[in-house]
C-alpha positions as MATLAB code, in Angstrom:
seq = 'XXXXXXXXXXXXXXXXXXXXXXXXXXXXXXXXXXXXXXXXXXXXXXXXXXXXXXXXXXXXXXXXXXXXXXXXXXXXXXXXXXXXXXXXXXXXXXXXXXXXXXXXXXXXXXXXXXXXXXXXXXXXXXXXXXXXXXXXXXXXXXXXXXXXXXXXXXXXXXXXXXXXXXXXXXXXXXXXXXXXXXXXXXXXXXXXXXXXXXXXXXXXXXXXXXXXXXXXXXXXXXXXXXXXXXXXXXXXXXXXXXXXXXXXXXXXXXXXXXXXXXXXXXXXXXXXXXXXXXXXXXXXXXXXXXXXXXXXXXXXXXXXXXXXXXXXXXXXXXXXXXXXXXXXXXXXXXXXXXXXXXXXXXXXXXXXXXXXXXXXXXXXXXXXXXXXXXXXXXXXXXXXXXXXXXXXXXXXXXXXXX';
ca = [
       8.828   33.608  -15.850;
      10.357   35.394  -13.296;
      12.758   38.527  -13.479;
      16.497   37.682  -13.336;
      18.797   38.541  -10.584;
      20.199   42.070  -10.926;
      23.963   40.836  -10.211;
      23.323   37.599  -12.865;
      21.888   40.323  -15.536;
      25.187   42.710  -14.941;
      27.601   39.220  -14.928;
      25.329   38.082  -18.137;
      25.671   40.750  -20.486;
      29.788   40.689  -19.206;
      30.082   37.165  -20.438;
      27.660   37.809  -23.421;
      30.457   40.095  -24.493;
      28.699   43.094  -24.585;
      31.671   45.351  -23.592;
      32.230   48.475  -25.045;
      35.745   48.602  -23.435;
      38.331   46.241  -24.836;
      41.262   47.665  -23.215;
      40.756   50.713  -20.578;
      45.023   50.458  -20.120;
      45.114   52.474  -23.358;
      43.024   55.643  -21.934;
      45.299   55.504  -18.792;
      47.036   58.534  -18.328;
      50.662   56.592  -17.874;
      49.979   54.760  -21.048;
      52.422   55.739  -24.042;
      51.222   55.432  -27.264;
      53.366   54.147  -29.999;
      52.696   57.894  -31.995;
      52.993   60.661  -30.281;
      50.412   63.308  -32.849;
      51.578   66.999  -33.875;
      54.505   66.588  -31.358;
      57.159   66.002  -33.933;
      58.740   69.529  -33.147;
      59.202   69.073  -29.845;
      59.816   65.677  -29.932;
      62.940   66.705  -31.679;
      64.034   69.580  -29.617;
      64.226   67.552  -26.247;
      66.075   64.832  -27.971;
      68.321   67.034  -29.217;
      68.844   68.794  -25.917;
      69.443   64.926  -24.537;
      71.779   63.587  -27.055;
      75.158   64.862  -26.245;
      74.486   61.780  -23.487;
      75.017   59.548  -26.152;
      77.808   60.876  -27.121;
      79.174   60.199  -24.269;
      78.926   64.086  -22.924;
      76.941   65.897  -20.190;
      73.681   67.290  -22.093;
      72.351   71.073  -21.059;
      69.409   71.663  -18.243;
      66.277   71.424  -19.923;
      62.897   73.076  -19.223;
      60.023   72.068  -20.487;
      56.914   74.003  -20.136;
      52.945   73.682  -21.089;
      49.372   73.737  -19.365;
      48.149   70.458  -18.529;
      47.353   67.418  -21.212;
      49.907   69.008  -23.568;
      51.931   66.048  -23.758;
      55.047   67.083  -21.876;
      55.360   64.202  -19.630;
      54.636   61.698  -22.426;
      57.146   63.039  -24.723;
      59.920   62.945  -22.053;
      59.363   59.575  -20.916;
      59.194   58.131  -24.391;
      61.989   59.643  -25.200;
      63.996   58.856  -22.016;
      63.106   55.252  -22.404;
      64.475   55.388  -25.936;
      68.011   56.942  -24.645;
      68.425   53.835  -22.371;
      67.593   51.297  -24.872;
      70.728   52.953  -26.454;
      72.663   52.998  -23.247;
      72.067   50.141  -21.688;
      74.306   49.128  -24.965;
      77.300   51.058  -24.519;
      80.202   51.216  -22.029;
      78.882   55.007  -20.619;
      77.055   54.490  -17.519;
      73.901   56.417  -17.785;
      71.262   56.763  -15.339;
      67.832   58.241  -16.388;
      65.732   59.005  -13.295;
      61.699   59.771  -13.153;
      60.664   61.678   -9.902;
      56.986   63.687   -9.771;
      57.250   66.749   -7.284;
      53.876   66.703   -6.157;
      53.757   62.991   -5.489;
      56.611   64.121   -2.610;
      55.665   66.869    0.819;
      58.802   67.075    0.953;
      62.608   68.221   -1.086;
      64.034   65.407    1.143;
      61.472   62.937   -0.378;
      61.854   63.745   -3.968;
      65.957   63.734   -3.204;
      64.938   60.310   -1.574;
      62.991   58.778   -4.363;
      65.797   59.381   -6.833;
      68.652   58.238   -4.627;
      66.632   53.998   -4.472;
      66.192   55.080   -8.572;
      70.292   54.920   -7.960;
      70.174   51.705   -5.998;
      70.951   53.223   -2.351;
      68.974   51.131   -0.007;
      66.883   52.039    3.284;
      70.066   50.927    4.815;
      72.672   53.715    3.006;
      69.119   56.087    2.207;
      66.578   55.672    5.395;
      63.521   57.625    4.949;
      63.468   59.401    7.934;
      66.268   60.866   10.259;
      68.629   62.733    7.811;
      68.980   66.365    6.814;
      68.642   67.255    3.333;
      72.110   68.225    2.915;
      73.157   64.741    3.520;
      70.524   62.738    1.494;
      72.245   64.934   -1.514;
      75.626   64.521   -0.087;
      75.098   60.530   -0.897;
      73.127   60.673   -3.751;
      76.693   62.753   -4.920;
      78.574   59.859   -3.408;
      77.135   57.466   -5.373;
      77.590   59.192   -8.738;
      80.861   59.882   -7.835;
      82.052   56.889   -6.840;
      79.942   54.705   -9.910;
      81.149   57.665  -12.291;
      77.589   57.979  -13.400;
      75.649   60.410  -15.550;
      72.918   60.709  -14.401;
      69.454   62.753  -15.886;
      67.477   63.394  -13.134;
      63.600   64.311  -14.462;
      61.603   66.031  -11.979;
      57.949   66.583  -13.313;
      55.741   68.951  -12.183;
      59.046   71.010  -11.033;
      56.721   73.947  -10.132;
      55.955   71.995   -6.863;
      59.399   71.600   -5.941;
      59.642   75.565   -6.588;
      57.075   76.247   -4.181;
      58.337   73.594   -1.806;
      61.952   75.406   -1.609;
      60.474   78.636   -0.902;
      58.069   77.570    1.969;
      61.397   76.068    3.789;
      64.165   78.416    2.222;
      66.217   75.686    1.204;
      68.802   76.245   -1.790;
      68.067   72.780   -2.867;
      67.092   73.518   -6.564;
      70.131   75.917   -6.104;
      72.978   73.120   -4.911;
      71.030   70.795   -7.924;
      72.258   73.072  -10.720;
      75.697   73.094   -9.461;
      75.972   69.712   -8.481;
      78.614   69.237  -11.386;
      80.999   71.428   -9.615;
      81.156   68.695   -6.705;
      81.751   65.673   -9.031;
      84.895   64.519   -9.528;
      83.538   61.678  -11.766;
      79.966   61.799  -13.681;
      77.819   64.256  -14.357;
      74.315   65.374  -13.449;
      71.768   66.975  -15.833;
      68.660   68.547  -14.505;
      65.041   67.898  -16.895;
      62.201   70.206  -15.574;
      58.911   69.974  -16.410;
      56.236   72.370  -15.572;
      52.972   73.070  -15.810;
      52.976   76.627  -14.978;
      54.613   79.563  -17.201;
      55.374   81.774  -14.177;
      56.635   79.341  -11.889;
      60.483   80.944  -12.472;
      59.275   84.340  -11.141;
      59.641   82.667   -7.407;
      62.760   81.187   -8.336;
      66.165   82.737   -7.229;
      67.987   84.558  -10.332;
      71.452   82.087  -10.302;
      68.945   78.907  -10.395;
      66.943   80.127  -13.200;
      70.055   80.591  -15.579;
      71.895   77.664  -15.150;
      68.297   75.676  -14.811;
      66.735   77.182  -18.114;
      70.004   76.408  -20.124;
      67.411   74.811  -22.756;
      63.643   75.401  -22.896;
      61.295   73.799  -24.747;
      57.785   75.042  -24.819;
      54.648   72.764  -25.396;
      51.651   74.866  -27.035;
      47.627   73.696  -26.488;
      46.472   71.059  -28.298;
      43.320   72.570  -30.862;
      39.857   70.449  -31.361;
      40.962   68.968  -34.624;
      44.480   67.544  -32.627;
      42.217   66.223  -30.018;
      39.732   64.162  -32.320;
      42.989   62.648  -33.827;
      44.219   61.863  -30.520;
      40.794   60.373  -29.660;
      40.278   58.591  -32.422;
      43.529   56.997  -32.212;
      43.334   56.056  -28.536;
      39.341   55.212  -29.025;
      40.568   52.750  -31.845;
      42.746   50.926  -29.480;
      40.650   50.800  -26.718;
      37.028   50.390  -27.425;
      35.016   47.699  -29.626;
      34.624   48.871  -33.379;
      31.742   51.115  -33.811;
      30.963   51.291  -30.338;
      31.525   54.964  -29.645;
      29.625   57.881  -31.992;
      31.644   60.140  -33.737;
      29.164   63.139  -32.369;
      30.253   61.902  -29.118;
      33.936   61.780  -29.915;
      33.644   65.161  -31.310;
      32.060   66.814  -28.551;
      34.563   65.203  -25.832;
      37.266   66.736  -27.982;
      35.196   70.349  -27.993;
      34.811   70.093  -24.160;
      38.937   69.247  -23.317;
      39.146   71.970  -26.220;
      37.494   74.621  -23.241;
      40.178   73.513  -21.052;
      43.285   74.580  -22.799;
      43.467   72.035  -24.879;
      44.211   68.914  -22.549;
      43.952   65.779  -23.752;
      44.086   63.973  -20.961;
      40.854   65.412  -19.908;
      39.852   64.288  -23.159;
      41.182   60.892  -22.833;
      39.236   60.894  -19.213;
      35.814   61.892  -20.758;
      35.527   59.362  -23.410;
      36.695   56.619  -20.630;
      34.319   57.709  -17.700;
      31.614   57.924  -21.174;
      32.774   54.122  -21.838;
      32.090   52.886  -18.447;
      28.690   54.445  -17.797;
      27.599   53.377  -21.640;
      28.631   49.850  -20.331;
      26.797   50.085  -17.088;
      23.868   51.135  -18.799;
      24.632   48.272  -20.821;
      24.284   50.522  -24.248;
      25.781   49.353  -28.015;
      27.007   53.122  -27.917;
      28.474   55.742  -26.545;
      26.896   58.702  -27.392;
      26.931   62.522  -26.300;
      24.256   61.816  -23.612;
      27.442   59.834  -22.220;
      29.633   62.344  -22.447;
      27.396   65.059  -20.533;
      27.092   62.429  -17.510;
      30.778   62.027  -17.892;
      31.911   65.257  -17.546;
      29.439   65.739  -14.524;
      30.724   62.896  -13.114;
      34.509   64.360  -13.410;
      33.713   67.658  -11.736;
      32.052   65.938   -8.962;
      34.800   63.789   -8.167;
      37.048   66.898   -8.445;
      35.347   68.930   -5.926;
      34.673   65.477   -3.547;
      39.153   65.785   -4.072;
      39.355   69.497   -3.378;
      37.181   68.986   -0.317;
      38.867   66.075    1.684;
      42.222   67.688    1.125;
      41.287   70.800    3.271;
      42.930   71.490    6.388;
      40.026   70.978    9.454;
      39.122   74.449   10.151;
      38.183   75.030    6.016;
      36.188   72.560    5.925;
      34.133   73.522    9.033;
      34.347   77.070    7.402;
      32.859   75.304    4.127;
      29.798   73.609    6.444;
      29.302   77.008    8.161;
      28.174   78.047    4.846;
      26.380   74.655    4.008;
      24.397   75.610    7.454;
      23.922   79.145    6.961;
      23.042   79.388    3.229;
      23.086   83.203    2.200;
      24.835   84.136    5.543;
      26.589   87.399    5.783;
      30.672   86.796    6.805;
      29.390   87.485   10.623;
      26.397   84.299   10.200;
      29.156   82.714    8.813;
      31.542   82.906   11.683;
      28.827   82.680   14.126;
      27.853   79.384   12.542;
      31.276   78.159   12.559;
      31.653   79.083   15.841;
      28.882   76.427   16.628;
      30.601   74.279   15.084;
      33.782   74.781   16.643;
      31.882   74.536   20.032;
      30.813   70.771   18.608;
      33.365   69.505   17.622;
      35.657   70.536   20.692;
      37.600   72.643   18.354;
      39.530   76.422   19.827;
      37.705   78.949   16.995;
      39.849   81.322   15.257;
      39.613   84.670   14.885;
      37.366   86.557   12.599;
      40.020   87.890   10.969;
      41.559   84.432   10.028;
      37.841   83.272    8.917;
      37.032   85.507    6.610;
      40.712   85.163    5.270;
      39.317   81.109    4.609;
      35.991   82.047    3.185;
      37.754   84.295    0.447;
      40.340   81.560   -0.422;
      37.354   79.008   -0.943;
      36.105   81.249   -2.613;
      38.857   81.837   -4.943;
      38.646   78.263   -5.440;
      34.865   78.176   -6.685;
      33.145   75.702   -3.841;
      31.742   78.924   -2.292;
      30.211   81.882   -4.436;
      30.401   85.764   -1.986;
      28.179   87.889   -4.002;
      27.687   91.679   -3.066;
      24.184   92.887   -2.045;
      23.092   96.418   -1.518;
      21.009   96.871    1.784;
      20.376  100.728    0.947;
      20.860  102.719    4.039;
      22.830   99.653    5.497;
      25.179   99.627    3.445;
      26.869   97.021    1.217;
      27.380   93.514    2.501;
      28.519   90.650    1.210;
      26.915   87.298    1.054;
      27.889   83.678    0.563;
      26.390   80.171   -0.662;
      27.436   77.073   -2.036;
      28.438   76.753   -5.654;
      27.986   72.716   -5.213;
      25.380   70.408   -3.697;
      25.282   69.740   -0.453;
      25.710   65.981   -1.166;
      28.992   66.425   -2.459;
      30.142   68.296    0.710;
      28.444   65.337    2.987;
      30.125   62.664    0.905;
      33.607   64.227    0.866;
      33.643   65.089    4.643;
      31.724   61.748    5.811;
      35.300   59.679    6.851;
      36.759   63.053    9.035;
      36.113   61.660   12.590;
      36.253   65.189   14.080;
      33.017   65.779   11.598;
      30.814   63.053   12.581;
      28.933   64.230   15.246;
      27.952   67.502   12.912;
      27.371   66.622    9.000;
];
C-alpha cells in the first residue's frame, strides 16, 4: 500500500475531527468573556466613576493603571458596552469612544480616529492636510452642536504621553479642559495605562484634572491564572484535550511575567495549534515549552523589523563580527555601510545604538579584562542568527548583504 499524501493526511485527520481547537475566537485577546474573575473590585470602581453618565451628568477623568494582561482594557470595554445598552435607551445623547494610542504615530491620528467614532466624514475630517488644533476644533463642533457627552477612552494613554512630549503639543492639556469650550455636552477623558510612571513626563495642570479618579489594577497570581485558563480552555478546546500539568505550568510561566494573562491565554493557544499540527489527543507541557519558544521568537523577529536602517546594520555588524570589540563593530558596520550605499555615522552615534540594543537584550556587551590593555568591552548575539536573517530578509536595502 502506498504512503498517503502529506496534504490528504493533514486535510484527513481535519475532517476526521481530530481538532483540539473548537473555537480559537475565545483565546483572542479582543474576546470578552461573559465573567470577568477576581475583578469584581475594580469592576465596581470604574462603573462607579462612569455612572453619573447615566444620570444624565458629566462623570470625573478616570485613570486606570496596571502592567500588561491585568485586565484593564477588558474591564473598560465591558463595561462601556454595558453603559450604551443603557443609553442607547434614554433621551441623553451619549457617545462612548474606543481609541488605542499606539495603534496611531500620530496626536492628529488618534484625534482623527475618534472624530469618524463621532460620524465626521473624510469630507468634514480628511486624514491629511489639517493642523491639530483644528481636527479638535471640529471634533468640539460636533459635540457642541449634537449636545453630546461624549467618553472618549484612549488605551495605552502612555503612548499618547510620549507622543505630546516628542512634538510639545498641549494636546492632552486642551483635552482636559475641553469642557470649558462647550457650550452644550460634555467630554470625559478614560486613560488607560500600562506604565505606573508614565505621569512623571506629564505637565503638572494635566495630571490633576486627568487623574480626577484612579483606579489601579494589581497582577494577576498563579492560582487567578489557572481559573482564567481553565475557564477560557473550557470554552475553547475539546473536553479533555489539554493536561492539567500543562495548564498549570502555562499559568506558572505568565505568572514570571507579572502576572499577564494574556500571555497566558497566548501560550495555551500557540500549545493548541502545534498539539494539532502534530496531530496529538493532548496538549501537554512538552507543548507549552515549544510554545513559549515559539512566542519569544516571534517577539524578537517584531523587535527586529521595526528598527530604524542603521540599527539593524548595527545589529548585523555584530552578527558578522561575533565577539567584536565596539571598534570591530563599527569597522564592520562600516562595511556594511560601504554595501549597501549607505553615509556611516559617527562612532559616537554607533556605540550610542549598540548600547540601546543592548538595553533591549538582542545584543549581550560583556566586559573582559585584557591585563596590561586594559578593560574592553565585547559584544555577541543573545539570539540566533536565523532569527536576525528571517526578520531582515524583506528590507531591500539588506539584500545584497544578509
Amino acid at each position: 500500500m502506498g504512503v498517503s499524501d502529506p496534504v490528504d493526511q493533514i486535510i484527513d485527520s481535519a475532517k476526521d475531527g481530530k481538532s483540539i481547537l473548537k473555537d480559537r475566537s475565545i483565546l483572542h485577546f479582543t474576546h470578552i468573556p461573559n465573567t470577568i474573575f477576581h475583578r469584581d473590585a475594580e469592576q465596581k470602581k470604574v462603573t462607579q466613576s462612569l455612572l453619573p453618565i447615566l444620570k444624565h451628568s458629566k462623570p470625573s477623568n478616570l485613570l486606570v493603571y496596571g502592567k500588561p494582561g491585568t485586565g484593564k482594557t477588558l474591564v473598560v470595554k465591558k463595561i462601556i458596552s454595558k453603559i450604551q445598552e443603557r443609553v442607547d435607551q434614554s433621551k441623553f445623547p451619549t457617545k462612548l469612544i474606543y481609541t488605542n494610542a499606539k495603534n496611531e504615530s500620530t496626536t492628529t491620528g488618534l484625534l482623527i480616529s475618534a472624530g469618524r467614532q463621532l460620524g465626521l466624514d473624510e469630507k468634514e475630517l480628511p486624514m491629511t492636510g489639517l493642523a491639530t488644533g483644528e481636527v479638535f476644533k471640529r471634533l468640539l463642533d460636533r459635540i457642541d452642536k449634537n449636545s453630546l457627552n461624549m467618553i472618549f477612552v484612549i488605551d495605552e494613554i502612555d503612548y499618547l504621553a510620549q507622543l505630546i512630549t516628542k512634538t510639545h503639543k498641549d494636546t492632552m492639556y486642551q483635552l482636559t479642559r475641553a469642557n470649558e469650550r462647550l457650550k452644550h455636552g460634555s467630554l470625559a477623558l478614560v486613560g488607560i495605562s500600562n506604565d505606573l510612571k508614565f505621569k512623571e513626563i506629564l505637565d503638572a495642570r494635566v495630571i490633576s484634572s486627568l487623574s480626577e479618579e484612579e483606579v489601579v489594577f494589581t497582577n494577576y497570581n498563579v492560582d487567578q491564572l489557572t481559573k482564567i485558563l481553565n475557564e477560557r480552555v473550557g470554552e475553547a478546546f475539546a473536553p479533555d484535550s489539554v493536561e492539567e500539568s500543562a495548564l498549570g505550568l502555562c499559568a506558572a510561566m505568565a505568572a514570571k511575567v507579572h502576572g499577564d494573562a494574556r500571555r497566558a491565554i497566548d501560550l495555551i493557544r500557540v500549545a493548541g495549534e502545534i498539539a494539532e499540527r502534530e496531530q496529538a489527543d493532548k496538549v501537554t507541557t512538552e507543548h507549552v515549552r515549544a510554545a513559549s519558544q515559539k512566542i519569544e521568537e516571534n517577539k524578537e523577529e517584531t523587535a527586529l523589523k521595526s528598527y530604524p536602517l542603521h540599527e539593524k546594520l548595527v545589529v548585523m555588524a555584530v552578527m558578522k563580527a561575533p565577539g567584536a570589540s565596539t571598534g570591530e563593530v563599527y569597522a564592520a558596520y562600516k562595511d556594511l555601510c560601504k554595501a549597501t550605499a549607505q553615509d556611516p555615522l559617527s562612532q559616537r552615534r554607533v556605540t550610542q545604538m549598540l548600547n540601546e540594543v543592548e538595553v533591549s537584550g538582542l545584543v549581550d556587551g560583556r566586559i573582559v579584562h585584557q591585563g596590561m590593555h586594559g578593560r574592553t568591552k565585547k559584544y555577541r548575539l543573545t539570539i540566533p542568527t536565523e532569527t536576525v536573517r528571517r526578520a531582515f530578509k524583506d528590507d531591500l536595502s539588506l539584500e545584497d548583504v544578509i
